[in-house]
N, C-alpha and C positions, 0 to 999 in steps of 0.2 A: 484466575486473575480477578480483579478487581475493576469495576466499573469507572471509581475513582482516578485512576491512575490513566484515564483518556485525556481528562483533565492538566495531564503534566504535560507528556507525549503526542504531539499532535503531526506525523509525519505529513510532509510534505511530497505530492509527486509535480511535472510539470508539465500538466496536462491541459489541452484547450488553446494553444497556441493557433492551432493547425484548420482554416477556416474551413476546408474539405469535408472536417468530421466533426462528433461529436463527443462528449464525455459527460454524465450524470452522474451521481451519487447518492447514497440515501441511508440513512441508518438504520439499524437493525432493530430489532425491539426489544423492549426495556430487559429481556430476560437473557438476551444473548450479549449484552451490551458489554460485558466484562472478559466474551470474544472475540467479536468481529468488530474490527475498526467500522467496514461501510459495505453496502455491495455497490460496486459501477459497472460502468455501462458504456462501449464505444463502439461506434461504428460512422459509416457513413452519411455526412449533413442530410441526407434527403430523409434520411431515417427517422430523425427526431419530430416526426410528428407524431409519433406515436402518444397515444395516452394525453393526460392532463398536462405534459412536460412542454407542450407543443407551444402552449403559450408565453412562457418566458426567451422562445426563439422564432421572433417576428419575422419573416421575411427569408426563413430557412429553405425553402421549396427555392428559392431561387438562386441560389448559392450554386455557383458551378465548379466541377472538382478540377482540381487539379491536372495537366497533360503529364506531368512525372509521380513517380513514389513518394509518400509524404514519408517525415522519417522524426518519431519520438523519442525521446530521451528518455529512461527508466530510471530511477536514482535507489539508491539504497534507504532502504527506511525500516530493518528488522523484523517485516511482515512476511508472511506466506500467503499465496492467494491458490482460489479453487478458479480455473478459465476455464468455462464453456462458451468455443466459440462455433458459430453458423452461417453458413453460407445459403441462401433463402434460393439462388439461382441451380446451385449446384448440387445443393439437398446435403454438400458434406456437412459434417458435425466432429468436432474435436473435446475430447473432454479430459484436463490434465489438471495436474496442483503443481505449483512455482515454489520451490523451498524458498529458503535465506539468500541471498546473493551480497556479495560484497564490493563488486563492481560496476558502475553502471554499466549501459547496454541499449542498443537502439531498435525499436519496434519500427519496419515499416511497413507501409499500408500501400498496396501497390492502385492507382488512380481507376477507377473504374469499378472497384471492387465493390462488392453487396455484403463481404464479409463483418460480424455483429461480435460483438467481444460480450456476454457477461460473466461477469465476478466476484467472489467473494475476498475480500481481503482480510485476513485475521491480525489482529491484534500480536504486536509478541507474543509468545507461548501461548497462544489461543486456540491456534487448531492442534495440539498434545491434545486438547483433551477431548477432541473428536474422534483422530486418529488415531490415539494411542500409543503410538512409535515413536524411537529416539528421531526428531525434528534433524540432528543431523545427518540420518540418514539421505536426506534429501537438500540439503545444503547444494546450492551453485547449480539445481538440475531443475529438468521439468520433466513429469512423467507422468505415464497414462494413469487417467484416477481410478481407473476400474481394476488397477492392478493394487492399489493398497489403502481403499478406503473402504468403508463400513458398507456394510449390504443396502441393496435399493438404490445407490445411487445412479445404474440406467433409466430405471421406471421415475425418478426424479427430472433425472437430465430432459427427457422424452416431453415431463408436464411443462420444463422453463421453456424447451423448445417452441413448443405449439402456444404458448403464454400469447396474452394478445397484446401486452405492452409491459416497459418497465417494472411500473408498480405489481405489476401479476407474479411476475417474473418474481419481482420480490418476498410477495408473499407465500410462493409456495417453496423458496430456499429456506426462506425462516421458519415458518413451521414442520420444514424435513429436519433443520438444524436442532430447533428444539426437543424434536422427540429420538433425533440420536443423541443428544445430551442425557436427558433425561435418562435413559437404557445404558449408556454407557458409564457412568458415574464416575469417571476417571477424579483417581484422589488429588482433593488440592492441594496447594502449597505455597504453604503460607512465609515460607523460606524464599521463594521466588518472587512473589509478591515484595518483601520488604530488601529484597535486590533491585528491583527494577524501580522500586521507589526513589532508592538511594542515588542510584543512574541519572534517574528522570530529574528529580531536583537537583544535583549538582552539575546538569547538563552535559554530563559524561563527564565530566572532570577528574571523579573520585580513581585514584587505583585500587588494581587486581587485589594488590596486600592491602589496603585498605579496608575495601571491602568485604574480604574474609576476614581480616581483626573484630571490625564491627560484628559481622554476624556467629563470631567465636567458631568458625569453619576454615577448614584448611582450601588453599589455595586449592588442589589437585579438586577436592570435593564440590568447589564453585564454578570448575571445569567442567566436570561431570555435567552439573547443574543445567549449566547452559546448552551444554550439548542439548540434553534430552528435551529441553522446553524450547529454546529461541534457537537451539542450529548451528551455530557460530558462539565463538570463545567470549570470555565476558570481556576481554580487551578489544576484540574486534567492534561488539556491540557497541560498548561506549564512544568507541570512537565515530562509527554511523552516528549514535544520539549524538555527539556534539556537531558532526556534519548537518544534521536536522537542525540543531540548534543554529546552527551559524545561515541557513536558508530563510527560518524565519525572521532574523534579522533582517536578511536581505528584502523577505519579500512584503516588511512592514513598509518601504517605501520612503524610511527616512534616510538621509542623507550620508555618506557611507564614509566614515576616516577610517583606512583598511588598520592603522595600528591600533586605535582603540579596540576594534572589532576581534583584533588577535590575542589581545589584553582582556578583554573580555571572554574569551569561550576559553583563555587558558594555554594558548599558542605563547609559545617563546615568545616567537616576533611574525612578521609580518610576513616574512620569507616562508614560515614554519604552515600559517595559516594558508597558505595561497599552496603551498606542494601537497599538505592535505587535503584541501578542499577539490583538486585537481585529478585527485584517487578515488573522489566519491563521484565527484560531478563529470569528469572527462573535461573539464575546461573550466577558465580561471572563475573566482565571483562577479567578476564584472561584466563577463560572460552570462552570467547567471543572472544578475542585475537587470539586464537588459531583457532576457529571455522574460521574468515575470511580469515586466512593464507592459509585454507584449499580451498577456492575458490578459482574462475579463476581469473584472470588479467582483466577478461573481464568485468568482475559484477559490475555493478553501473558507468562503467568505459566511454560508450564510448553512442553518443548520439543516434547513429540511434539501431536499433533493434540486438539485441545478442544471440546465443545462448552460456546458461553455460552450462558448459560441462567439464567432467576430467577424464581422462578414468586413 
């Protein structure tokens, strides 16, 4: 993939509502950048004191959790993620990869829990060239990472585990990442790359024939395509990218006339946009509307690593 192309695509998730917990982020380095979207981070508010992060969450130690299960929204965004998660009470340790999904889905966090989420989230077709496998193998699943990812990743999981905080955490994913890039040297393509261009700029709008005229490739062959790099058919994909597209709209905070907004991403009408948007999100935009209002200032907001947080 291309580094460039983060620049078009900037998925959204809708994360940090939830004043119990935490969520961080933080980018990869320059070498992996045209991989990995971000790696994050969540667990429970008393958590975040760890490391350097501790300071953009004033007043975090005192946050009290919740008496029921908190419960997040997952949305579709064309990415695959590596979870490794840890229970610090209980000593369990979970370590899986999340393919493609194409329907939201809610994570919850049951109150009381010490349970820590980190993660790698890859870019479209980003982790192909880790893994090496057709990406729809794993489409709609989650499955144990030690069953189909490249060697050393227990003696890895083992160093994130015992990490002393975020940033450490970070540093020794990215440099496991690099040196199975390096060894692995999965061939690129440059045919994907000027796919997901085409995507990314025309906010999914562009069609399936479309798409294959432009790149002088047949339909079935741009099927293929997708399968083996992003997981999901290139009609599915565009359709998430304009979902993405129609969230950032929403979460720039300006003032929302639902017909222009339908007119704009390419929706018939108004009707067309709100039954879409309903297949990605599980509820209407105005629903959606409100949900972002309810985050920090900070989310999505700012490039080096974040915590969200709202007491």
């Amino acid at each position: 993939m291309d580094p460039l192309l983060h620049s078009l695509f900037r998925p959204l998730q809708v994360n940090g509502s939830d004043s119990s917990s935490y969520y961080i982020e933080k980018k990869p380095s320059a070498a992996l950048r045209a991989y990995v979207a971000c790696y994050w981070e969540s667990g429970p508010a008393a958590r975040v004191v760890e490391g350097n992060l501790a300071a953009s969450c004033e007043g975090a130690a005192s946050l009290s959790l919740l008496a029921e299960e908190t419960v997040e929204r997952v949305l579709p965004d064309g990415c695959t993620d590596i979870l490794l998660e840890y229970d610090p009470v209980s000593k369990r340790q979970e370590i899986s990869y999340c393919g493609t999904f194409t329907h939201p889905f809610v994570s919850t966090r049951q109150a009381g829990t010490e349970t820590r989420i980190f993660a790698v989230r890859f870019f479209p077709g980003g982790a192909h060239y880790f893994h090496g496998m057709p990406t729809h193998l794993f489409t709609g699943g989650l499955f144990r990472l030690e069953d189909i990812w490249p060697e050393n990743i227990e003696i890895i999981s083992e160093r994130i585990f015992e990490a002393r905080d975020f940033n450490e955490r970070v540093r020794v994913m990215d440099e496991y990442l690099i040196q199975l890039l390096l060894r692995r040297r999965t061939n690129d393509c440059d045919l994907m790359k000027n796919l997901l261009h085409r995507i990314f700029v025309s906010s999914g709008g562009m069609s399936v024939k479309e798409l294959a005229e432009r790149e002088a490739i047949s339909e079935r062959q741009l099927n293929r395509k997708f399968g083996q790099w992003i997981g999901i058919s290139p009609k599915k994909f565009s359709e998430v990218v304009r979902f993405q597209s129609v969230l950032h709209s929403i979460q720039s905070g300006d003032p929302l006339d639902w017909t222009e907004l339908a007119l704009k991403h390419s929706f018939f009408d108004q009707a067309h946009l709100i039954r879409d948007f309903r297949r990605f999100y599980g509820d209407s935009p105005l629903t959606a509307a409100k949900d972002f209002r309810r985050l920090s200032d900070f989310y999505n907001t700012r490039p080096e690593a974040s915590a969200i947080l709202k007491a």
